[in-house]
C-alpha positions in Angstrom: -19.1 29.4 63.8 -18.3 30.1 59.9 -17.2 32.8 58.3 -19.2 33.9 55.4 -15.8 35.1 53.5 -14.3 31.3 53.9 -17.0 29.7 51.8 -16.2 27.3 49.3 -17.0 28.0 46.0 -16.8 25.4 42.8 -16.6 27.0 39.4 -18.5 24.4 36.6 -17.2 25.0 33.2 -20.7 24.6 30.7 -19.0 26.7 28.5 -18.2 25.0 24.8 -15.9 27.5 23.7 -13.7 26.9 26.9 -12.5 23.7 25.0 -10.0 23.6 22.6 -10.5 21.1 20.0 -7.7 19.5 18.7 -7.4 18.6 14.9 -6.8 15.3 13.9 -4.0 13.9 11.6 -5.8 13.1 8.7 -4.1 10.4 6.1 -3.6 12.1 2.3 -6.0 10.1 0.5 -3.9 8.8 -2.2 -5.4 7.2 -5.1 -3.6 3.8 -6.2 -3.1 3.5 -9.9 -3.0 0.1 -11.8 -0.7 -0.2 -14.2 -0.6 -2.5 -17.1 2.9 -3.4 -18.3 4.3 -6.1 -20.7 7.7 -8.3 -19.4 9.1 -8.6 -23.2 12.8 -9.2 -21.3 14.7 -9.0 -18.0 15.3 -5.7 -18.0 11.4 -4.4 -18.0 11.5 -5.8 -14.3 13.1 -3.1 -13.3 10.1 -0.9 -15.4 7.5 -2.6 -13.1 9.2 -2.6 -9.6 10.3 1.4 -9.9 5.9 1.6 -10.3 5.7 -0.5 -7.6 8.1 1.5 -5.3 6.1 4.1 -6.3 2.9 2.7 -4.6 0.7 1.5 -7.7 -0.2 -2.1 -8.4 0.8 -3.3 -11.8 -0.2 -5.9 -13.9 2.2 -7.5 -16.0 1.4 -9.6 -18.7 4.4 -12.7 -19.1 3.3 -13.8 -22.5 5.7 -12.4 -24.5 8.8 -13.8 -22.5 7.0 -16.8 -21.9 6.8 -17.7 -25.6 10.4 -16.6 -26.0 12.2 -18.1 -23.0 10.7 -19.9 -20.3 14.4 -19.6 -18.8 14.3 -16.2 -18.5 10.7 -15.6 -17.3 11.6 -17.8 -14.3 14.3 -15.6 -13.5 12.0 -12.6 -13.7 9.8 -13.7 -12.1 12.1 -14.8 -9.1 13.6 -11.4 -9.2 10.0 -9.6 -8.9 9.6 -12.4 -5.9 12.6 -11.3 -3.9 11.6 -7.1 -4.4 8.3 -7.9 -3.4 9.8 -9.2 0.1 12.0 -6.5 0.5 9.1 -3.9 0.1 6.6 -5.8 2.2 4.8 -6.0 -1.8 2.8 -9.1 -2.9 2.8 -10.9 -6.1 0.7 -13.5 -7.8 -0.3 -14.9 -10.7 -3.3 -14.8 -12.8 -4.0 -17.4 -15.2 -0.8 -18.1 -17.7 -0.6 -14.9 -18.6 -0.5 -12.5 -16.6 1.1 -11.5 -12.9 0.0 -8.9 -10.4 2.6 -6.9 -8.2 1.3 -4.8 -5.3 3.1 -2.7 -2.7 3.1 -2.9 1.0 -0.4 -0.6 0.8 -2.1 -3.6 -1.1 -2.7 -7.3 -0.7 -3.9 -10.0 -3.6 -7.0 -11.8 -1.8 -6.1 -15.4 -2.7 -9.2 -18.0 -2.8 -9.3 -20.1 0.8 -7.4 -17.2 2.3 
């Protein structure tokens, strides 16, 4: 025999607003800048990797220090290599003239790659 007080009842949520919806993170949408920046001399590395640090890619154009001193450029260029690895950056060159710098945000798309 059963007891009509002792039945078993199940409660079914349908309800929409009995569900808390829980916000997302969204990312900041940043906007990347490129930069355009001459490398007349050692020192305007520095110029180019604060911008990079800073999270825009920059486009540096080597003429200048190329025509000057081909000595030099190599170290500049060797000095933008080895703060590019530190901040996870990339950097290539484009034609004779010119060299890109990215930060860790960014990669150059190389042909074959």
């Amino acid at each position: 025999m059963r007891l009509p007080f002792l039945k078993k009842e199940e409660k079914v949520v349908d309800d929409a607003d009995a569900y808390t919806e829980l916000p997302l993170e969204e990312e900041e949408q940043k906007k990347i800048s490129i930069m355009i920046e001459k490398l007349e001399s050692l020192a305007d590395v520095d110029k180019v990797m604060r911008a990079v640090r800073q999270g825009n890619i920059v486009v540096v154009k080597i003429r200048e220090l190329k025509d000057q001193n081909l000595d030099e450029l190599k170290h500049a260029i060797s000095k933008m290599k080895t703060a590019c690895a530190t901040l996870d950056g990339d950097i290539a060159g484009v034609g004779e003239d010119w060299v890109i710098v990215t930060p860790s945000t960014a990669r150059v798309a190389r042909e074959g790659a």
